[in-house]
C-alpha positions in Angstrom: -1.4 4.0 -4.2 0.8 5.9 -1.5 2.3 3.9 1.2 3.3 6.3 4.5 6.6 5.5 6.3 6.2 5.8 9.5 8.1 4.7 13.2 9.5 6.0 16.2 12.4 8.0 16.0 15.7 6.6 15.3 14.1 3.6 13.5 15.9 4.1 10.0 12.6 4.7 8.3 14.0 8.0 6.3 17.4 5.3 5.3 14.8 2.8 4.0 13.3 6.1 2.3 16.4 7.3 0.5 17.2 3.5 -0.3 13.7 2.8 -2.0 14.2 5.9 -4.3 17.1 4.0 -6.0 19.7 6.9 -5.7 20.6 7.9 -2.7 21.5 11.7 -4.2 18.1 12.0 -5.5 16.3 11.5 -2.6 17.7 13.9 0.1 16.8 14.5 3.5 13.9 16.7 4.0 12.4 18.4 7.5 8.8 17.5 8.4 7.2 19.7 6.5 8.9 18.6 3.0 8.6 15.5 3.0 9.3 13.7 -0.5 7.7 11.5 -2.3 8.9 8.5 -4.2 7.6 7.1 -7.3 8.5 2.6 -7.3 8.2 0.8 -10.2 6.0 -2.7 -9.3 8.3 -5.5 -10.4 6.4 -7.6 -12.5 8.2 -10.5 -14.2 5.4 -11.0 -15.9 4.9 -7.7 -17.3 8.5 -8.0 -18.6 7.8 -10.8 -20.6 5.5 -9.0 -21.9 6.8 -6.8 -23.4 9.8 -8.5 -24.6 7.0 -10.7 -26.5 5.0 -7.8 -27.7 8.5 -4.8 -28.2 6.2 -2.4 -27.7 6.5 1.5 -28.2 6.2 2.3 -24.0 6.3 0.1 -21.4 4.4 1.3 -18.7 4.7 -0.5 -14.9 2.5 -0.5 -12.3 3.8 2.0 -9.5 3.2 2.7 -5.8 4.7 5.7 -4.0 6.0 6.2 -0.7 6.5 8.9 1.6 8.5 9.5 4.6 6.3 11.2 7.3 7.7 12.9 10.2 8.4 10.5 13.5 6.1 9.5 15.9 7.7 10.0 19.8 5.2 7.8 22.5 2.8 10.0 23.9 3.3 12.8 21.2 0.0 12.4 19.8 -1.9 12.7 23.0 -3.4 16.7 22.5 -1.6 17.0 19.0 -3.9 14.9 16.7 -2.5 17.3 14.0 0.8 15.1 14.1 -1.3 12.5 12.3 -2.7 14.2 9.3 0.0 13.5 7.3 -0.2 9.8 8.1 -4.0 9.8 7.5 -4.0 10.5 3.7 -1.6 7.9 3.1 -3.5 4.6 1.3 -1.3 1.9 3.6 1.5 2.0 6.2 4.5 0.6 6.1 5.5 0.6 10.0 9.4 0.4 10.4 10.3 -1.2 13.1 14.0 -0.8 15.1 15.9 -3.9 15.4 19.6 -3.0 15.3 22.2 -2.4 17.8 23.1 1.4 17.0 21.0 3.5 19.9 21.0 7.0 18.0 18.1 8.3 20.7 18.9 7.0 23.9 16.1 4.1 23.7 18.0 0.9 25.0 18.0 -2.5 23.3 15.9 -2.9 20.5 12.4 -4.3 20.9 10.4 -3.8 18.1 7.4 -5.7 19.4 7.3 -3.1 22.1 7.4 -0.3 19.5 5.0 -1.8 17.4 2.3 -1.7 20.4 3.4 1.9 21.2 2.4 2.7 17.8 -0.7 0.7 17.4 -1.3 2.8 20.7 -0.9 6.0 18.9 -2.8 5.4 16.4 -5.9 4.1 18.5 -5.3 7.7 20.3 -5.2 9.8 17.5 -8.7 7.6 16.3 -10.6 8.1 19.7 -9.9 12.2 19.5 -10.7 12.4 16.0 -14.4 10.4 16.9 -14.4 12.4 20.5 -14.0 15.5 17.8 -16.9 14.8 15.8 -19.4 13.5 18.0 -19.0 16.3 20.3 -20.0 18.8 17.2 -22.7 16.6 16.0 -24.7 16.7 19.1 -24.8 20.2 19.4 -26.1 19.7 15.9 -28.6 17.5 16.7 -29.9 19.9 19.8 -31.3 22.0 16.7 -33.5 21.2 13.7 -31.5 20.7 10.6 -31.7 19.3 6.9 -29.9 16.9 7.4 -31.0 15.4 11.2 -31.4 12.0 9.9 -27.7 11.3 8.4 -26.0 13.1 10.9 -28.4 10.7 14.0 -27.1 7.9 11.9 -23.4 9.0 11.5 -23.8 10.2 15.2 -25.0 6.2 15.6 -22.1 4.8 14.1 -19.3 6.9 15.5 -21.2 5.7 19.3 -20.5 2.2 18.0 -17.1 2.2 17.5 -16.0 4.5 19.9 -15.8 1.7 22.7 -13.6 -0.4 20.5 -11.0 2.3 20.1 -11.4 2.9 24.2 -10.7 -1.0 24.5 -7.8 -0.7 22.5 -9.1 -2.6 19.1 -8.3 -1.5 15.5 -11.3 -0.9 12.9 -9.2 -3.2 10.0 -11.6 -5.8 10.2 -14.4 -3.8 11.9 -17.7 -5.6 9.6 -19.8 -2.7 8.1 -22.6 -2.0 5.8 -21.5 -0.6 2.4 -23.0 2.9 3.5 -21.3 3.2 6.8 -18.1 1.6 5.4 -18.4 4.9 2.4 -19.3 7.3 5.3 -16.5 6.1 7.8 -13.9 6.2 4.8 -13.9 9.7 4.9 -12.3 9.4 8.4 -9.3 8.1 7.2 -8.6 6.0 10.5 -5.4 5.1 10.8 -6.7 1.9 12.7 -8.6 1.0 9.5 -5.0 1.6 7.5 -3.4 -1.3 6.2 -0.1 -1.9 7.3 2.9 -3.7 6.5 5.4 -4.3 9.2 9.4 -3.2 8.5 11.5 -5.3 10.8 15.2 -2.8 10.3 17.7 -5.6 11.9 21.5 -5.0 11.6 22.9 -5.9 8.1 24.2 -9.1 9.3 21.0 -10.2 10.3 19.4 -9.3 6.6 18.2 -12.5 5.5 16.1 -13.4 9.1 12.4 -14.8 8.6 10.1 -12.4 9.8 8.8 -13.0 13.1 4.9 -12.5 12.7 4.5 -9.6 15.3 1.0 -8.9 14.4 -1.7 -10.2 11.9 -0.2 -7.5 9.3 1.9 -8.6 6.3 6.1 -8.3 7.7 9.0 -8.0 5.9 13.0 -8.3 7.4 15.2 -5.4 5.8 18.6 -3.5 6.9 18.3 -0.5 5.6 21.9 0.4 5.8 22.9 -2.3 3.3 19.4 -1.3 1.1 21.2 2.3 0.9 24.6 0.8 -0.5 22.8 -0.8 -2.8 20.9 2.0 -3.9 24.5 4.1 -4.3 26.1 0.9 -7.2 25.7 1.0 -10.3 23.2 -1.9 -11.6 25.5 -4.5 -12.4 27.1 -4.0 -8.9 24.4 -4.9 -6.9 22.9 -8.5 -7.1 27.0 -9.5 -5.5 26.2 -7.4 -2.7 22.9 -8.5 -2.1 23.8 -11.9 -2.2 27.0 -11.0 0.3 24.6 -9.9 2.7 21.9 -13.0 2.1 19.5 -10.6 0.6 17.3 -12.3 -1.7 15.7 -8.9 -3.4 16.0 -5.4 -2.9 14.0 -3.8 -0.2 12.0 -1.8 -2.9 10.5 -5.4 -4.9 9.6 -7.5 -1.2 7.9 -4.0 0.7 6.2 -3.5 -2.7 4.6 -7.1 -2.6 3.9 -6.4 1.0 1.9 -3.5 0.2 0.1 -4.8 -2.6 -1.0 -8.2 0.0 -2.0 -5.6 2.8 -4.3 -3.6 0.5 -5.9 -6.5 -1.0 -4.8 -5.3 -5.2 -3.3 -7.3 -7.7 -2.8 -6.2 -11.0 -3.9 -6.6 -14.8 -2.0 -6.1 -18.2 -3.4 -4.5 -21.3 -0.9 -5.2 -24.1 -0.3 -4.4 -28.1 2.1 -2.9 -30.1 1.7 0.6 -29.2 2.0 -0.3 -25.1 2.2 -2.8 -22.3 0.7 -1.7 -19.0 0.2 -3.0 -15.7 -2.5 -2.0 -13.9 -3.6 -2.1 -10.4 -7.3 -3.0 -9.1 -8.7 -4.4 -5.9 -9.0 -8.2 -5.5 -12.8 -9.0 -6.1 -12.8 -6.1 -8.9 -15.6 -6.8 -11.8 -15.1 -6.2 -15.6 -16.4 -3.0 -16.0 -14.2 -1.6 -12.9 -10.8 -2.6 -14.1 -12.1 -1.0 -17.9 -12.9 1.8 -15.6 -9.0 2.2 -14.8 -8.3 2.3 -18.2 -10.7 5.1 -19.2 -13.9 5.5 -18.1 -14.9 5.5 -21.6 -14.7 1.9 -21.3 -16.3 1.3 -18.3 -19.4 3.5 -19.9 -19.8 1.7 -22.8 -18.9 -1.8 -22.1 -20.0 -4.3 -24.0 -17.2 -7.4 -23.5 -13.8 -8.1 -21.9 -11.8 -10.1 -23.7 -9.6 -12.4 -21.4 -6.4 -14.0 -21.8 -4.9 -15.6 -18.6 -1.0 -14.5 -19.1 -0.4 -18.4 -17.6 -1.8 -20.0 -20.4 -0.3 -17.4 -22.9 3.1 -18.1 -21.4 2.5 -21.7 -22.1 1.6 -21.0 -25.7 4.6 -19.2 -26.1 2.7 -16.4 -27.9 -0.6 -15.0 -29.0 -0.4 -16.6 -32.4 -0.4 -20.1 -31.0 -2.0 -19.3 -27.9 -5.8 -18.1 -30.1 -4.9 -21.5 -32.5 -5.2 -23.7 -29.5 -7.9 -21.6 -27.3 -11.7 -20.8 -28.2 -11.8 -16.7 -27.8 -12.6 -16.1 -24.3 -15.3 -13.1 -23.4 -16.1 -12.0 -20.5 -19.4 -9.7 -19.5 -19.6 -6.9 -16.9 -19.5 -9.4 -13.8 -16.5 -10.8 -14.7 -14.1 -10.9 -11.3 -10.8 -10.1 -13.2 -8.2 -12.8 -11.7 -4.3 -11.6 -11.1 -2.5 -11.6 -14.4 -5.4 -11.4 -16.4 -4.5 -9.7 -20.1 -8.1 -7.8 -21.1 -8.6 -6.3 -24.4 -12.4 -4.2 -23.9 -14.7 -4.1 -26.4 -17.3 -1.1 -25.6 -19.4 1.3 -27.7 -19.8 5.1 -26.8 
């Protein structure tokens, strides 16, 4: 899963960058068109104990990566769709909001609710050219006899629907669609149909504020300045300057969490001697999906998922105890795997 960091200029999104990659030396500054990537480990307490049950030979987290994508000025995108590309191929959003004194650009007092709209804004404009776009190709399409005339009068259909939503200024998040138009918008990549998290970047003084519910979207309060510091300690430095500041976590563990409640995942464990491994699925995700991630293998020849919920494990104290006191649990192929769920898959190929 990649998460795109994205904001106006000057809103410390590229400091919350550097600070999430745990080392401020390792991840550098990069112009526009270098833009790193950085690989987060999910933290998982439960994943930890694990593995200190199990002391297996790897130990393999679930992870998310984030990117930091090139600023977004007001009224930047209007004629310059481009600027969006980048943002597009990101899985989720994380929208860094400017709440701190400093005034690097020139903008005035903070107001992240106005910056927050501006962007929403963008976004719906970068949407509305990208359906203008297509629309405008398909019906010189249509005009002529084609192959494919009845998908491209449906996709034509569609696109006719939601334009008037992005004119009216509504996202497509919760936009209700058939599975096939769902499948055939997805190639889109609509920023309005992103999920985001929204990055309230408040002066370090002001780290451990509540979020203020600005939108509908899953928010988090941060100061990235003081996330950096922390990134530059050494380990056992850094939970006294956390707690100096009233920050409960570091940025990394609370915008992972976000992330993970905006896109609707949870994860799964598989776990033995040779590994534990978190893995990450969609909430709602069947048997034969999450043995899918695994190897698809497993998903092909399925036959049962064995299921042990890591609650009642935990509560046993370990497997031993936990199989003496619980009837083996299978599972078949409909199966809705539930958060914390340890599967062992039995299949045939």
């Amino acid at each position: 899963m990649r998460v795109g960091l994205v904001g106006l200029p000057g809103s410390g999104k590229t400091t919350l960058f550097r600070a999430l990659g745990g080392e401020r030396e390792k991840v550098p500054h990069a112009p526009s068109d270098e833009r790193p990537l950085v690989s987060v480990e999910v933290p998982d307490p439960r994943l930890e104990w694990l593995r200190d049950l199990w002391q297996p030979k790897k130990f393999t987290p679930a992870r998310v990566e984030f990117q930091d994508l090139p600023g977004i000025p007001e009224k930047a995108v209007r004629g310059k769709p481009e600027l969006l590309a980048a943002v597009r191929e990101c899985d989720a959003l994380a929208v860094v909001l400017r709440d701190f004194a400093a005034d690097p650009y020139g903008q005035g007092p903070p107001a992240p609710a106005r910056d927050l709209e501006i962007l929403r804004s963008e976004f719906l404009l970068g949407d509305l050219a990208v359906v203008e776009g297509r629309l405008e190709r398909l019906q010189a399409k249509l005009r002529k006899p084609t192959p494919d005339k009845a998908a491209e009068e449906r996709e034509r259909e569609l696109l006719e629907r939601i334009r008037p939503l992005l004119e009216e200024g509504t996202g497509l998040q919760d936009l209700e669609l058939a599975p096939e138009d769902r499948r055939l918008l997805a190639g889109f990549r609509f920023l309005s149909a992103h999920p985001w998290v929204v990055v309230r970047n408040v002066d370090e003084e002001r780290a451990g504020e509540p979020p203020e519910a600005l939108s509908e979207a899953p928010e988090i309060v941060l100061a990235a300045t003081a996330e950096e510091e922390v990134a530059g300690l050494d380990p056992g430095d850094r939970a006294e300057f956390l707690a100096a500041f009233g920050i409960a976590e570091p940025a990394r563990a609370s915008l992972v969490r976000a992330a993970y409640a905006a896109c609707r995942v949870h994860s799964f464990f598989t776990a033995g001697d040779d590994e534990v491994r978190a893995w990450t699925i969609p909430v709602g995700a069947n048997a034969v999906e999450a043995a899918g991630r695994i190897h698809s293998d497993l998903a092909r020849g399925f036959i049962r998922a064995e299921v042990v919920p890591f609650e009642e494990l935990r509560a046993a104290g370990d497997l031993r105890r936990y199989k003496a006191e619980h009837p083996v649990r299978l599972e078949g192929r409909d199966y809705v795997v539930q958060d914390g769920d340890i599967l062992e898959i039995r299949f045939s190929v």
